[in-house]
C-alpha positions as YAML, in Angstrom:
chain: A
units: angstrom
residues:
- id: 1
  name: UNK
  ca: [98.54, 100.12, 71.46]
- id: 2
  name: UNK
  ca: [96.92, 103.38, 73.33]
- id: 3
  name: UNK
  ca: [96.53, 103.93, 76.62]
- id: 4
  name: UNK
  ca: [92.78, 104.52, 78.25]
- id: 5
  name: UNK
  ca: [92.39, 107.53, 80.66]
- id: 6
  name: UNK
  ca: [92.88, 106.50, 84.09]
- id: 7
  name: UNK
  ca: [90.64, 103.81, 85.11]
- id: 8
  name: UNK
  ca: [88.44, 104.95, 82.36]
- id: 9
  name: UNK
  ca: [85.11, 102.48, 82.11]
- id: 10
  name: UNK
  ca: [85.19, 101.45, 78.73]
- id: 11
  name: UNK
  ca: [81.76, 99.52, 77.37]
- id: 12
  name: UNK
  ca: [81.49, 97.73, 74.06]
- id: 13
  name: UNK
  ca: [78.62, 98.15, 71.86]
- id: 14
  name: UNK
  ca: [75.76, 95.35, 72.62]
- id: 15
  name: UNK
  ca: [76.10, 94.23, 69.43]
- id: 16
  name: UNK
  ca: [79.81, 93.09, 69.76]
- id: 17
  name: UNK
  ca: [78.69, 91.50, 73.11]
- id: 18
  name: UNK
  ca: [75.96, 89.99, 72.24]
- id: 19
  name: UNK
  ca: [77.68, 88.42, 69.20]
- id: 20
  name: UNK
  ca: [80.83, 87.27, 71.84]
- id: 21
  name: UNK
  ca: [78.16, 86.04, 74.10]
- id: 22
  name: UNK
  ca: [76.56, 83.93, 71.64]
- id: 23
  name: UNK
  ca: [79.89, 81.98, 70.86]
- id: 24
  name: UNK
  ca: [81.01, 81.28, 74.36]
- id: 25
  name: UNK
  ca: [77.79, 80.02, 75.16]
- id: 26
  name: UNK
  ca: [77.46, 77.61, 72.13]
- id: 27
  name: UNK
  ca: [81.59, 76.56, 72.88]
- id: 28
  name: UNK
  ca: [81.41, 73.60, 75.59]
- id: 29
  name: UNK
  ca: [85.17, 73.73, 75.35]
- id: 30
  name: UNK
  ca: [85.80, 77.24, 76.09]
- id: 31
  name: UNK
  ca: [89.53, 78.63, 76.53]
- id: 32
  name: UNK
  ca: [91.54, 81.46, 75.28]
- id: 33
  name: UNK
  ca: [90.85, 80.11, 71.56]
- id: 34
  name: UNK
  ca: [87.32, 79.97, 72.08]
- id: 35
  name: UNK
  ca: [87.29, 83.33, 70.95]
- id: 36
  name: UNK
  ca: [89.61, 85.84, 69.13]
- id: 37
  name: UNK
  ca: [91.33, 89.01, 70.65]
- id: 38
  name: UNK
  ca: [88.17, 91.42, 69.11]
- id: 39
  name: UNK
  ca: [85.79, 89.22, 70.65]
- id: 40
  name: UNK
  ca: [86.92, 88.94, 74.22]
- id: 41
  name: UNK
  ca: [87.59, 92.75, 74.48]
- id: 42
  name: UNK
  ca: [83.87, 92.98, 73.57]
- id: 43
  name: UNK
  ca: [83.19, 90.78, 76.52]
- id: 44
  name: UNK
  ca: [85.10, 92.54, 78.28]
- id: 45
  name: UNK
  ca: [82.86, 95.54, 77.49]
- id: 46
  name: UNK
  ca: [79.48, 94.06, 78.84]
- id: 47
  name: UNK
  ca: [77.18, 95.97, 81.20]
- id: 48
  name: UNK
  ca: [73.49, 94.74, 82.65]
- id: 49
  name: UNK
  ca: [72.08, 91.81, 81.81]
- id: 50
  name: UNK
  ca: [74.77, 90.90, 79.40]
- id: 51
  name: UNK
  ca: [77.17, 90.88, 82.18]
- id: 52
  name: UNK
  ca: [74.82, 88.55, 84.27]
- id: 53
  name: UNK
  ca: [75.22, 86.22, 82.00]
- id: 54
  name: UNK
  ca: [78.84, 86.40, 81.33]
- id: 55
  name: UNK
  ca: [79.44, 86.44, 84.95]
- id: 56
  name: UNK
  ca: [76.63, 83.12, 85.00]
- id: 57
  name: UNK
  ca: [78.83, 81.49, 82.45]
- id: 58
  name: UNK
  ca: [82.19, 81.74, 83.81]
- id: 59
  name: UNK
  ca: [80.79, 80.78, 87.42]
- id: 60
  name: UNK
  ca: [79.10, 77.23, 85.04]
- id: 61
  name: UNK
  ca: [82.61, 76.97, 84.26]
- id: 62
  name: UNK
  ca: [84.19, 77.29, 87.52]
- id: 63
  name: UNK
  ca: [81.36, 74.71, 88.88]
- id: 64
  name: UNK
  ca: [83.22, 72.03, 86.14]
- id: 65
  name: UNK
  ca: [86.70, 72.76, 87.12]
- id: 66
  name: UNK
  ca: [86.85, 73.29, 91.11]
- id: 67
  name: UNK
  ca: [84.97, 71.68, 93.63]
- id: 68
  name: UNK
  ca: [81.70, 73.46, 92.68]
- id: 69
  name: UNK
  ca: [80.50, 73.36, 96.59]
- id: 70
  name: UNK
  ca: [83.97, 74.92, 98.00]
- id: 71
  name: UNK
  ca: [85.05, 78.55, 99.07]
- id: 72
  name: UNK
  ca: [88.70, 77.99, 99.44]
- id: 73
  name: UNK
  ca: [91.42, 79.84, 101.66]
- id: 74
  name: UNK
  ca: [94.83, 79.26, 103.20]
- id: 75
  name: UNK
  ca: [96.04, 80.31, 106.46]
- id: 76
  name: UNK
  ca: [98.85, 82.17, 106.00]
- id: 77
  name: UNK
  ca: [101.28, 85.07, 107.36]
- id: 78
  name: UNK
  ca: [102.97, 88.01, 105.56]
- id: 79
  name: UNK
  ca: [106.54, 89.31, 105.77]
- id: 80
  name: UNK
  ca: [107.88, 92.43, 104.53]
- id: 81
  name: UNK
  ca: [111.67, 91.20, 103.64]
- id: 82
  name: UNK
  ca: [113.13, 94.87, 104.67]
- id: 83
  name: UNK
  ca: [111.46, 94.90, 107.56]
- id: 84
  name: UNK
  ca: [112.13, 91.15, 109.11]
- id: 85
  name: UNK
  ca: [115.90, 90.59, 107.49]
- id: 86
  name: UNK
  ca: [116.73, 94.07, 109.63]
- id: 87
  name: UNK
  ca: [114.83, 93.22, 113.27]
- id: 88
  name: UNK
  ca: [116.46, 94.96, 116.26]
- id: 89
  name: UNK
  ca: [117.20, 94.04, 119.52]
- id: 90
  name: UNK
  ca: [114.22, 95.28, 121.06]
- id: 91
  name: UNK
  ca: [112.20, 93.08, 118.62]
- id: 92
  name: UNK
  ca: [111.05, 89.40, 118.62]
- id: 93
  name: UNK
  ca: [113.48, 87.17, 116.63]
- id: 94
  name: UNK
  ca: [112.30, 85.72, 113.00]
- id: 95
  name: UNK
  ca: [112.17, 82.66, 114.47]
- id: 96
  name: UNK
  ca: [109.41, 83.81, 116.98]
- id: 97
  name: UNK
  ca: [107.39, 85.67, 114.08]
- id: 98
  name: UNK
  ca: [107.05, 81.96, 112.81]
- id: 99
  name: UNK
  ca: [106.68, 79.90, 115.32]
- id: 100
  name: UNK
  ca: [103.98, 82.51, 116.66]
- id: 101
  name: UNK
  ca: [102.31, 82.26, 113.08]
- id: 102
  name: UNK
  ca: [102.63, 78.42, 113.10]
- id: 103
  name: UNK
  ca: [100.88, 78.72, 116.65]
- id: 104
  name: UNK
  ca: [97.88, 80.88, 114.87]
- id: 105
  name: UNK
  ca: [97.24, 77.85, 112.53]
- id: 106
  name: UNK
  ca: [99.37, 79.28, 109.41]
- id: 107
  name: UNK
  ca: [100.42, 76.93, 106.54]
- id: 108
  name: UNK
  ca: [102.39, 79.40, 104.33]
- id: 109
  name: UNK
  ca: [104.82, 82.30, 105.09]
- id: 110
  name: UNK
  ca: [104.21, 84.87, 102.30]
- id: 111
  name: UNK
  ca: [107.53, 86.79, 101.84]
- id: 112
  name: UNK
  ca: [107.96, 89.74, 99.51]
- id: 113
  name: UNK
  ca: [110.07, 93.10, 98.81]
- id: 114
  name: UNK
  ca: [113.80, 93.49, 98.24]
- id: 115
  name: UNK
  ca: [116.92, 93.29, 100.76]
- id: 116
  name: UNK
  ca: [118.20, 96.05, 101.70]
- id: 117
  name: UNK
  ca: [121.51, 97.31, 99.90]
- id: 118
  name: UNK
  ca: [123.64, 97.23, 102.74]
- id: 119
  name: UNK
  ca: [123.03, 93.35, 103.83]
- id: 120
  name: UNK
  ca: [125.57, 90.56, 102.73]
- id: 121
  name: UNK
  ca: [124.36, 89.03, 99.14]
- id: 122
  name: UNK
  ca: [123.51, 85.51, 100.71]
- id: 123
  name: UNK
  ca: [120.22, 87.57, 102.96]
- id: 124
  name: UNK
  ca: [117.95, 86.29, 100.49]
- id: 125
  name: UNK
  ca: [118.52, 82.86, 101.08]
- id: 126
  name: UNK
  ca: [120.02, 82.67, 104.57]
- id: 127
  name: UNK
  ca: [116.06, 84.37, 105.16]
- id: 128
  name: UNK
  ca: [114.83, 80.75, 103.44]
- id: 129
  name: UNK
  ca: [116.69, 79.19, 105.28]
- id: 130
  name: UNK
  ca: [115.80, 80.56, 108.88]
- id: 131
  name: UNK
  ca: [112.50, 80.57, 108.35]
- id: 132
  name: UNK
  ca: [111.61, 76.75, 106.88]
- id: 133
  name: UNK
  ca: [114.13, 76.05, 109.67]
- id: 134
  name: UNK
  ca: [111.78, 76.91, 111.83]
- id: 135
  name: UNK
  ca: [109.01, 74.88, 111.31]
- id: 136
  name: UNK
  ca: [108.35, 71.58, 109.78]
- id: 137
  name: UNK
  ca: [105.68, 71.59, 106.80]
- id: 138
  name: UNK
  ca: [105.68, 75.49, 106.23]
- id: 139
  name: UNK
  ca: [105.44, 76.84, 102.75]
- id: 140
  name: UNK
  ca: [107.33, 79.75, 101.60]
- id: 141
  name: UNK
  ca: [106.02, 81.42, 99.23]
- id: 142
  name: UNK
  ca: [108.32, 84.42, 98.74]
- id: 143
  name: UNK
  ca: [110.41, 86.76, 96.31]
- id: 144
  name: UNK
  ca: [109.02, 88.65, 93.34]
- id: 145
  name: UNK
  ca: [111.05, 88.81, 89.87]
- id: 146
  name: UNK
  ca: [112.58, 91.81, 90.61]
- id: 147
  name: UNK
  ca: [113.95, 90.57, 94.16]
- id: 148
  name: UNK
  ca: [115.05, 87.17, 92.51]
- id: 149
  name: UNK
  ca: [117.18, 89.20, 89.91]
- id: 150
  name: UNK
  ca: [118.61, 91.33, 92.56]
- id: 151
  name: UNK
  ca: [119.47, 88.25, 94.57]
- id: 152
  name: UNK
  ca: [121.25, 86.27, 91.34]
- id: 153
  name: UNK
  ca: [123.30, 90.23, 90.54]
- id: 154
  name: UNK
  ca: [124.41, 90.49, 94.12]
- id: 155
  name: UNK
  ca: [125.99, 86.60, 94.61]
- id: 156
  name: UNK
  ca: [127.29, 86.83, 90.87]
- id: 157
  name: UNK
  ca: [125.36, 84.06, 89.72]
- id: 158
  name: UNK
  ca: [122.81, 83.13, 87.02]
- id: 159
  name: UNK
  ca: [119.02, 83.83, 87.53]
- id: 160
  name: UNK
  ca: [118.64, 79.53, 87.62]
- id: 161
  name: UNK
  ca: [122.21, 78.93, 89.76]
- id: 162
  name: UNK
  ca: [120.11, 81.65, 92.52]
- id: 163
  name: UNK
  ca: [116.59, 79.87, 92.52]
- id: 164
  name: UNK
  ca: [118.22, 76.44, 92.75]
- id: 165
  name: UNK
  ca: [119.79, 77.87, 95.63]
- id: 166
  name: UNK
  ca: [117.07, 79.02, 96.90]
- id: 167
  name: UNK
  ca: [114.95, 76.36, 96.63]
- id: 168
  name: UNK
  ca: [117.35, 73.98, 98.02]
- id: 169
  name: UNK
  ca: [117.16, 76.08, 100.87]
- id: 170
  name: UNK
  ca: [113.67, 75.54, 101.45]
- id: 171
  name: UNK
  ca: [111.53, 77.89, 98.92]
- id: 172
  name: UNK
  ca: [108.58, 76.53, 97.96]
- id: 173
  name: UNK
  ca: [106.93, 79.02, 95.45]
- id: 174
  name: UNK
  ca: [107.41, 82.27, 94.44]
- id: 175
  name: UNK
  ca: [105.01, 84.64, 93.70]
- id: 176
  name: UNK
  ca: [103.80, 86.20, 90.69]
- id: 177
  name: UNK
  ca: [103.41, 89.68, 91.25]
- id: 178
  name: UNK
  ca: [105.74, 92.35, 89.46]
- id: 179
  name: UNK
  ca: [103.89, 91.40, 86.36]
- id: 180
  name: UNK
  ca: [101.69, 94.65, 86.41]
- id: 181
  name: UNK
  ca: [100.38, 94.23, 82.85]
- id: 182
  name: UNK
  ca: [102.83, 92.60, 80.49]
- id: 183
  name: UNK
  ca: [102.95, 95.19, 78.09]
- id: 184
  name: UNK
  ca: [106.04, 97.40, 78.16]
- id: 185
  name: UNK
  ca: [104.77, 100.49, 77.29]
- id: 186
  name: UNK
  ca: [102.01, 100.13, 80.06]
- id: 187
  name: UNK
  ca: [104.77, 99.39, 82.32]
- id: 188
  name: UNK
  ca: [106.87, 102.49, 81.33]
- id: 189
  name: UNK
  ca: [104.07, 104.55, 82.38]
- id: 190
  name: UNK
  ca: [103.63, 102.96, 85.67]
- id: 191
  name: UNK
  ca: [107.24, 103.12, 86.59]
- id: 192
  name: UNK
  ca: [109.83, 105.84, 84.39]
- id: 193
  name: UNK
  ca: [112.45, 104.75, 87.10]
- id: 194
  name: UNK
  ca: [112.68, 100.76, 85.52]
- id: 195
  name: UNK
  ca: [112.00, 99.62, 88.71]
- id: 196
  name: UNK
  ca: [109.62, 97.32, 86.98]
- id: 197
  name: UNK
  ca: [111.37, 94.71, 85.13]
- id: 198
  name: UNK
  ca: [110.74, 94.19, 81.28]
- id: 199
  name: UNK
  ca: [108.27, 91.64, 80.09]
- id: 200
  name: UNK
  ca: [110.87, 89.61, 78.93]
- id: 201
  name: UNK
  ca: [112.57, 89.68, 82.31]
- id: 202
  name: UNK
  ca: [109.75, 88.60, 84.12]
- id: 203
  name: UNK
  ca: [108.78, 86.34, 81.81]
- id: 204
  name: UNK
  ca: [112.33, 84.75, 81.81]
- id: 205
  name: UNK
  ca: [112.23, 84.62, 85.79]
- id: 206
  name: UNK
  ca: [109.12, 82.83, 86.09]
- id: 207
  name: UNK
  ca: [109.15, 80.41, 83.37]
- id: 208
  name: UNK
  ca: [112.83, 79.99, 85.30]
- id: 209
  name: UNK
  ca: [111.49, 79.11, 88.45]
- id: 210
  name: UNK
  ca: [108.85, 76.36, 86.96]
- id: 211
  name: UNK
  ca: [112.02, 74.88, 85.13]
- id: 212
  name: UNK
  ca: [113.86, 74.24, 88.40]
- id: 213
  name: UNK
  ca: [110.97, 72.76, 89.95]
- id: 214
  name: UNK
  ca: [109.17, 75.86, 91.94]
- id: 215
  name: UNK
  ca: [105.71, 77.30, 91.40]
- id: 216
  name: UNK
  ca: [104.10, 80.37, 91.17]
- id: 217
  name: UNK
  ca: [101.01, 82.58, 91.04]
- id: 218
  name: UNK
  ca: [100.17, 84.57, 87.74]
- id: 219
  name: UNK
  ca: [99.27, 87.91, 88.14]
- id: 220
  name: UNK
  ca: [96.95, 91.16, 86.67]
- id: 221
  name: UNK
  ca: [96.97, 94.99, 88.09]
- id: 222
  name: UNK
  ca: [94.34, 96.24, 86.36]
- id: 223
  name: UNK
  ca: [92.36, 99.45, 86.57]
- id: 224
  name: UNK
  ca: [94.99, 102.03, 85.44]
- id: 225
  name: UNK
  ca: [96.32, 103.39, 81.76]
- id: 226
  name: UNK
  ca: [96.08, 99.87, 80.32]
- id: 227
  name: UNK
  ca: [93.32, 99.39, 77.45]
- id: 228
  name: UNK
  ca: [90.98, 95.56, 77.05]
- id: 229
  name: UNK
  ca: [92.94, 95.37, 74.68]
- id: 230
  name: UNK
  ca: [96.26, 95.20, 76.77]
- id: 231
  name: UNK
  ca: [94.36, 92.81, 79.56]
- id: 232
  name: UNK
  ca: [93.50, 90.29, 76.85]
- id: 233
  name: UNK
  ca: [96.96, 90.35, 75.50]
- id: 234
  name: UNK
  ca: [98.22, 89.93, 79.50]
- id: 235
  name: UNK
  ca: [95.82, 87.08, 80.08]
- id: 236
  name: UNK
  ca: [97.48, 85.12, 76.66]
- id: 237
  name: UNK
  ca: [100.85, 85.82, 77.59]
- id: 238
  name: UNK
  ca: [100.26, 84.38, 80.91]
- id: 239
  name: UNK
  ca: [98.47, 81.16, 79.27]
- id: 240
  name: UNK
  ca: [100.75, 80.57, 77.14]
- id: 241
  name: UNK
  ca: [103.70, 80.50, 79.96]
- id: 242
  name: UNK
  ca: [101.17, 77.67, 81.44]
- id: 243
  name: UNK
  ca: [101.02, 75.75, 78.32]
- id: 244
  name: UNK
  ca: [104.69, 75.82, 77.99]
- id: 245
  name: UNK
  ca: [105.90, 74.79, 82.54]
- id: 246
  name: UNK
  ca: [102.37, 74.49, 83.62]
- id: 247
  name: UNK
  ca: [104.32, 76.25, 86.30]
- id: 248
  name: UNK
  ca: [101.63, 78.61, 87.57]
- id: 249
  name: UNK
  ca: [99.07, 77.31, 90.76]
- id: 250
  name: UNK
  ca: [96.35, 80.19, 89.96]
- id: 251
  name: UNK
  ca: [95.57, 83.61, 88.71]
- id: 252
  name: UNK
  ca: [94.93, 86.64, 90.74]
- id: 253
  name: UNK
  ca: [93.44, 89.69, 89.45]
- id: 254
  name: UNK
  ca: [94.37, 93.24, 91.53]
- id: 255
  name: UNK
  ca: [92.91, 96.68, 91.06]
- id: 256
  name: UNK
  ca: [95.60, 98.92, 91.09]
- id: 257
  name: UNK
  ca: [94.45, 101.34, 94.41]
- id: 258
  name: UNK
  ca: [94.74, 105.44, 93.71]
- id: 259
  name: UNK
  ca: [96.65, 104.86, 97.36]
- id: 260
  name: UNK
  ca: [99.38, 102.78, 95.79]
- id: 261
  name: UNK
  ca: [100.30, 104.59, 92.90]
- id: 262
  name: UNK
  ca: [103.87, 105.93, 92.15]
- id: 263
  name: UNK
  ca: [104.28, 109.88, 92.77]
- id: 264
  name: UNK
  ca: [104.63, 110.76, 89.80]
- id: 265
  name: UNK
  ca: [100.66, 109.87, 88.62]
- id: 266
  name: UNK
  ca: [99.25, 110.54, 91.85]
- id: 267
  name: UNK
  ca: [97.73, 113.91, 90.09]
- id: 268
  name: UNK
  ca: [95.57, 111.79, 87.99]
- id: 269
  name: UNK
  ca: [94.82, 108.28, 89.60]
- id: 270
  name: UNK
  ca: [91.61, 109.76, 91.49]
- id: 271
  name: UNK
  ca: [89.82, 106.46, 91.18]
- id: 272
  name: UNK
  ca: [89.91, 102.70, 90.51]
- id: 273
  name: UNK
  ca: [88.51, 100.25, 88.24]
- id: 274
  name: UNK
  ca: [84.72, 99.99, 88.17]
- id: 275
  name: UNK
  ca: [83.05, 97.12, 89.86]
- id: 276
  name: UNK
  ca: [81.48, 96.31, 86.39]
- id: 277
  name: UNK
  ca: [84.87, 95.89, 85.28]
- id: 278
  name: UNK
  ca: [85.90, 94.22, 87.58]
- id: 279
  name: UNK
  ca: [83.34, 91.81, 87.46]
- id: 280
  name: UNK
  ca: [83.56, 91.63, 83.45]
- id: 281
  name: UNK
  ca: [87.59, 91.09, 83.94]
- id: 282
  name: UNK
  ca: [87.20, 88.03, 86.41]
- id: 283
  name: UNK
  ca: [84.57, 86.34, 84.60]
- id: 284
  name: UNK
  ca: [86.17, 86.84, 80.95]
- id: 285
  name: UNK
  ca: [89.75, 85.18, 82.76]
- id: 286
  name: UNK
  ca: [87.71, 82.51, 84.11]
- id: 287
  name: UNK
  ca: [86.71, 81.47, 80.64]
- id: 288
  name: UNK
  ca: [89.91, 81.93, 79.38]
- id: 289
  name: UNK
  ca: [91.66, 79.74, 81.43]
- id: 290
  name: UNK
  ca: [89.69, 76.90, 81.15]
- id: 291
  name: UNK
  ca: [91.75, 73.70, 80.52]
- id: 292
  name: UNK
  ca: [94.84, 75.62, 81.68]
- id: 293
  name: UNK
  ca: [93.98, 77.08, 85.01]
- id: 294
  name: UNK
  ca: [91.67, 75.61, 87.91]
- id: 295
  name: UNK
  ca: [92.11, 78.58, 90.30]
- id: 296
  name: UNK
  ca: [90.48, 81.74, 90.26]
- id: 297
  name: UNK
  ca: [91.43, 84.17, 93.52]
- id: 298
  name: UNK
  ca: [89.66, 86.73, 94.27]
- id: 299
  name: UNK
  ca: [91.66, 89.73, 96.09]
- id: 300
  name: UNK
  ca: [89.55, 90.35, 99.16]
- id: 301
  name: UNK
  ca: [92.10, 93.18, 100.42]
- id: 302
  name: UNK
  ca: [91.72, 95.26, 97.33]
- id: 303
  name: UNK
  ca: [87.86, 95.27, 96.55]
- id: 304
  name: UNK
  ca: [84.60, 96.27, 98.47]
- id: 305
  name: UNK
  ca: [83.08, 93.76, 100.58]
- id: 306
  name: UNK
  ca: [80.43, 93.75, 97.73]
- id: 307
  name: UNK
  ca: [82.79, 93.45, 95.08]
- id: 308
  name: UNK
  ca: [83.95, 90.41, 96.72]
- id: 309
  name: UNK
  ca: [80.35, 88.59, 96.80]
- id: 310
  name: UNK
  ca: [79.82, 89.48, 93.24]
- id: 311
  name: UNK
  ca: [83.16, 88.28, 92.16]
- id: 312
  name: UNK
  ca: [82.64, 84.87, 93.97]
- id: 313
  name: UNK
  ca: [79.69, 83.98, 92.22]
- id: 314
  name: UNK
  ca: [81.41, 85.13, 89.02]
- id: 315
  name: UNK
  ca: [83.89, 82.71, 88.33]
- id: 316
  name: UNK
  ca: [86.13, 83.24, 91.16]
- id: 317
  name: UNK
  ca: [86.70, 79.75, 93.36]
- id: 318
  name: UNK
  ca: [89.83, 81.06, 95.64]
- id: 319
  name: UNK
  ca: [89.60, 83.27, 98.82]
- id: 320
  name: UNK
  ca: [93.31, 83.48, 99.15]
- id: 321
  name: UNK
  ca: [95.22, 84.03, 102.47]
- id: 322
  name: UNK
  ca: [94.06, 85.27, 105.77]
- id: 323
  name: UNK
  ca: [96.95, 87.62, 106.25]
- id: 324
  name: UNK
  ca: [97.07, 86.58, 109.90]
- id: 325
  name: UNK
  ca: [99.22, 89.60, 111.91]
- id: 326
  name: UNK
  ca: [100.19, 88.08, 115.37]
- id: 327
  name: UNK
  ca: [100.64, 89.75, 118.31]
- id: 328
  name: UNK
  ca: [104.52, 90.11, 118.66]
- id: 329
  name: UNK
  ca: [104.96, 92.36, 115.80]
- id: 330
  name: UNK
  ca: [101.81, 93.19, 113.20]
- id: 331
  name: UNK
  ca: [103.64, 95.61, 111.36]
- id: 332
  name: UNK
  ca: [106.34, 92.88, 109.92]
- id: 333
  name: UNK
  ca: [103.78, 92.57, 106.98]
- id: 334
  name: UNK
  ca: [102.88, 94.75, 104.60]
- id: 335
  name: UNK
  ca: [99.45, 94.64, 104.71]
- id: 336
  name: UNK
  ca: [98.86, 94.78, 108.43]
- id: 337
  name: UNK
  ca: [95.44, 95.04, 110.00]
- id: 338
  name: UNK
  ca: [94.01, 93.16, 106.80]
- id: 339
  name: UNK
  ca: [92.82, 90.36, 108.41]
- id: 340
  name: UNK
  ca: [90.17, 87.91, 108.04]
- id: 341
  name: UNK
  ca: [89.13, 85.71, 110.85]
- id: 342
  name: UNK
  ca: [87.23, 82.43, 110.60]
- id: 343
  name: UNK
  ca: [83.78, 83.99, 110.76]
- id: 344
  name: UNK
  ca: [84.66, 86.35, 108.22]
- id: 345
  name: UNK
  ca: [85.39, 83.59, 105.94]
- id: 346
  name: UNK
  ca: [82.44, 81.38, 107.10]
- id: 347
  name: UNK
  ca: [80.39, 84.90, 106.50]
- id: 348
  name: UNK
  ca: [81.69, 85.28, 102.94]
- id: 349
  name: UNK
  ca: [81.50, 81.22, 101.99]
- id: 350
  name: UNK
  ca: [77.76, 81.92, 102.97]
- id: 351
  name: UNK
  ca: [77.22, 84.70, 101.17]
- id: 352
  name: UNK
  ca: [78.21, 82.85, 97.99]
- id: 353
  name: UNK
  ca: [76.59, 80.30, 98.63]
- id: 354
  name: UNK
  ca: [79.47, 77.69, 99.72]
- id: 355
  name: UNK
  ca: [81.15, 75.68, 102.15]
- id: 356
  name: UNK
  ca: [84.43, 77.03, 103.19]
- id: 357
  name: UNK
  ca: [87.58, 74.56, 102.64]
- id: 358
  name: UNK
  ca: [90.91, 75.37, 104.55]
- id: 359
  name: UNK
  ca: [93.69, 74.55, 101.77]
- id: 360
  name: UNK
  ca: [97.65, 74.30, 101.16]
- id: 361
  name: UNK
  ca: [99.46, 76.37, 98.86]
- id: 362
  name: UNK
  ca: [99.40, 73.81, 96.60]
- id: 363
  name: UNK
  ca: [95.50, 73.40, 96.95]
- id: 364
  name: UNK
  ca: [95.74, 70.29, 98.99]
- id: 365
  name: UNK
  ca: [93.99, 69.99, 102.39]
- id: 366
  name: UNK
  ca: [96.37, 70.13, 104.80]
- id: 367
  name: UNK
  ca: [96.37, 67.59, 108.23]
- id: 368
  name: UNK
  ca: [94.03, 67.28, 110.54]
- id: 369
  name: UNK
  ca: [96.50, 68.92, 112.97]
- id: 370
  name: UNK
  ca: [96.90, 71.76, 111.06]
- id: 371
  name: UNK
  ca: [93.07, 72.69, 110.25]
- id: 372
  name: UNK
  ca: [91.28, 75.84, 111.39]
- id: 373
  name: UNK
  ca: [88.12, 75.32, 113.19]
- id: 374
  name: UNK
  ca: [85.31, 77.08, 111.47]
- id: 375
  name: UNK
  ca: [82.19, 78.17, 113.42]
- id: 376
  name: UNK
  ca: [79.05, 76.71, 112.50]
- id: 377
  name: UNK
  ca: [76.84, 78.50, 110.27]
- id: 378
  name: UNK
  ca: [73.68, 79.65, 112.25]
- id: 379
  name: UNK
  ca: [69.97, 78.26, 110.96]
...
């Protein structure tokens, strides 16, 4: 399969999408069968009013599936796993990072990136440990594919032996990033080194980690050398995983950034994908995954406020987390300074014309202890 320019906008002929359109809309049942690869590239490929509608559709569908009045989100806190398995003595202890995020209202501790080389092999799980030790009811949510390989290599064990581990420990989910798009020629060309794992690695990790009773996100980063062609085949892949474990919780779709690219392509990453496709992208996986897949997030950290809107009332039920940073030490996650308040979200629920809904991990509502007050929406 080629690869596309960077971020190259590729539209399909209205024919093709117009023909596509006309089957989805007649298909009550929708999912990835609903239509073959040919036609949901086309989709894919829609611009103007024929992306209205597509977008109209998959937002019908996410009405069916989700609450159809909700905008939901989940308090939550990142960790950087270099930065908090290495605090000094001059900084506040992990066990003050949660408990202050705990304080903030936080449900889930989002952990991700590898141990350093030069900790003991247990770090990975003595981290689990500390931190669900901490506080009662928090979800960890932590370790990409790469990170839980790393973590079986270094304490000599088997992929399954280290997430049992883990989990006993106190993991709760892990997430689903890593997967870039499942192609491995794509993935070559994003990282020479191999520091992305093969598709059959990741695969094997995550279907893994729904065997021995954890969850997980699915993944997409989009917007870079990979063709329609390669996101339809990414999207299958990942349904088919949730056929098999109906492991994964919901599906997040990324842009890959021109300010996150390896070195070696900064020269030609100069932009991102298009807000048409990302709009075309979320609706198309909306439709996709329906019967497989309730949850549709939409990465508010990665798009333009506008994007966002447009997004929501595409198909997309799921705000995600509100990255909460603290006061003791912001810079312990890796996205620091991205944070959205309760307004924000109250803002953005508005915007799209819904009530916001503070969730779990697990897309429960958590206690009444535990729930962020929302401001009232003004007349």
């Amino acid at each position: 399969m080629l690869l596309r320019a960077w971020a190259e906008d590729i539209l399909a002929p209205n024919e093709r999408v117009t023909a596509a359109l006309s089957r989805v809309r007649d298909d009550p049942t929708l999912g990835a069968d609903a239509l073959d690869d040919d036609g949901w590239v086309a989709l894919l490929g829609a611009c103007g009013a024929h992306l209205d509608e597509l977008c109209d559709l998959a937002d019908s569908v996410r009405r069916h599936v989700t609450d159809p009045d909700a905008l939901t989100f989940v308090v939550n806190r990142n960790f950087d796993t270099g930065v908090v398995s290495r605090l000094g003595p001059d900084d506040p202890g992990l066990d003050e990072l949660v408990a202050e995020a705990v304080g903030l209202g936080a449900t889930e501790i989002c952990m991700q990136g590898p141990l350093p080389a030069e900790l003991p092999a247990d770090g990975y799980v003595r981290l689990v440990e500390e931190i669900t030790g901490t506080a009662d009811g928090l979800h960890l949510h932590a370790y990409r594919a790469p990170e839980i390989v790393d973590g079986a290599e270094r304490a000599g064990v088997s992929v399954a032996e280290h997430l049992e581990r883990l989990r006993s420990a106190g993991l709760g989910s892990v997430p689903g990033t890593a997967a870039q798009i499942l192609d491995d020629t794509v993935r070559a060309t994003l990282s020479p080194s191999g520091s992305a794992p093969p598709v059959g690695s990741w695969v094997d990790v995550i279907e893994t980690a729904h065997r021995v009773g954890l969850f997980s996100t699915a993944t997409m980063l989009y917007g870079h050398v990979e063709t329609p062609a390669h996101q339809i085949a990414h999207l299958r892949l990942l349904l088919e995983i949730q056929r098999r474990t109906g492991g994964f919780s919901e599906l997040i779709l990324m842009p890959l950034l021109p300010e996150n690219v390896p070195p070696h392509l900064a020269g030609s990453a100069s932009r991102t994908a298009s807000e048409r496709e990302t709009r075309a992208l979320h609706a198309v996986a909306r439709l996709m995954s329906a019967g497989l897949l309730d949850h549709l997030q939409v990465a508010w950290t990665k798009l333009p406020a506008a994007t966002v809107d447009l997004v929501l009332r595409g198909g997309a039920d799921d705000l995600g987390g509100l990255l909460l940073d603290g006061a003791l030490m912001p810079a312990a996650g890796p996205e620091a300074g991205r944070v959205l308040d309760a307004a924000a979200v109250v803002d953005i629920a508005a915007r799209a014309g819904r009530t916001p809904r503070q969730r779990t991990t697990r897309y429960e509502e958590p206690g009444s202890d535990r729930q962020l007050p929302l401001p009232q929406v003004s007349a």
